[in-house]
C-alpha positions in Angstrom: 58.9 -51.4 29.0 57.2 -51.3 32.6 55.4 -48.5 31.3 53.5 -50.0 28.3 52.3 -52.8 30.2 51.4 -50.3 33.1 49.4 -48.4 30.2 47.6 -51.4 29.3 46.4 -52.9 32.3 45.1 -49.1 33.3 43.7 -49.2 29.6 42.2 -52.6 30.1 43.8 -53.4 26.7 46.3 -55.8 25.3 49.4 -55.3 23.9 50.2 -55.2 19.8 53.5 -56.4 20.5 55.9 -58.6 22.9 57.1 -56.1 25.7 60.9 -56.5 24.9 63.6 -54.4 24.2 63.2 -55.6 20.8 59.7 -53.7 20.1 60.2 -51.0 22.5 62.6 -48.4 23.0 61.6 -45.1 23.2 58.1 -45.1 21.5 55.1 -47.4 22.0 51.7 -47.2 20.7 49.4 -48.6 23.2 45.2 -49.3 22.1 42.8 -46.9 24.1 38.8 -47.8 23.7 36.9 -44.4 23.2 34.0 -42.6 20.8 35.8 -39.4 20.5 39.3 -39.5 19.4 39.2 -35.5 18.9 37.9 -34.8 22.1 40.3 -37.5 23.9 43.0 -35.4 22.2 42.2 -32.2 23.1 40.8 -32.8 26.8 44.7 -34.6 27.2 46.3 -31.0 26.0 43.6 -28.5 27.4 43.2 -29.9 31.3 46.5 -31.5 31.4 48.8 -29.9 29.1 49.9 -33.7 27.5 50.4 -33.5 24.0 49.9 -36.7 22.0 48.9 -38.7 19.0 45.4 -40.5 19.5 45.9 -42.2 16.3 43.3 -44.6 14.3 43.9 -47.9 12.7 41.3 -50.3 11.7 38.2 -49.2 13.7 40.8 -48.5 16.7 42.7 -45.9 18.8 46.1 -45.8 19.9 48.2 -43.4 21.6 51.7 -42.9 21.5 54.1 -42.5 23.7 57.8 -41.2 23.2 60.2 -40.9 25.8 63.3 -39.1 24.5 65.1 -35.8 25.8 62.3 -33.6 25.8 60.0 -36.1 28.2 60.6 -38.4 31.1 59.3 -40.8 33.5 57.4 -37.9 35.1 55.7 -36.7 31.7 54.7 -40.6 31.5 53.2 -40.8 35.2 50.9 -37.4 34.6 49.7 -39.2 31.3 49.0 -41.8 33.8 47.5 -39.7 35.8 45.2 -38.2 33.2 44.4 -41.9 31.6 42.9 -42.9 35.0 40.1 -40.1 34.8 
């Protein structure tokens, strides 16, 4: 859950639900304000080798997070990483 607000306030977004164990487990979708979802996408997977949805909903972007046996806390800090660029 420290992640997802951690995401937001490095976003500069809000979050689309309460930050409890209740609405986040192991995935969170989290807003993300660009112009190029396609090329946000594939600058995450070619310079830092992050695969991830950028998914749209209503003239908006999100990407999701999942953090289950095949990622942890250090795939979530080099997203991080990446998102501060």
């Amino acid at each position: 859950m420290e992640n997802y607000q951690r995401f937001c306030d490095l976003l500069h977004t809000q979050p689309i639900c309460p930050i409890t164990e209740d609405f986040l487990v192991q995935m969170a979708s989290i807003p993300i304000k660009t112009s190029n979802p396609v090329e946000l996408k594939e600058l995450l997977f070619n310079k830092y080798k992050i695969e991830i949805p950028v998914m749209p909903l209503n003239e908006n972007y999100f990407i999701r997070y999942s953090i289950n046996a095949y990622n942890s806390q250090e795939d979530l800090d080099v997203l991080y990483k990446a998102c501060k660029i």
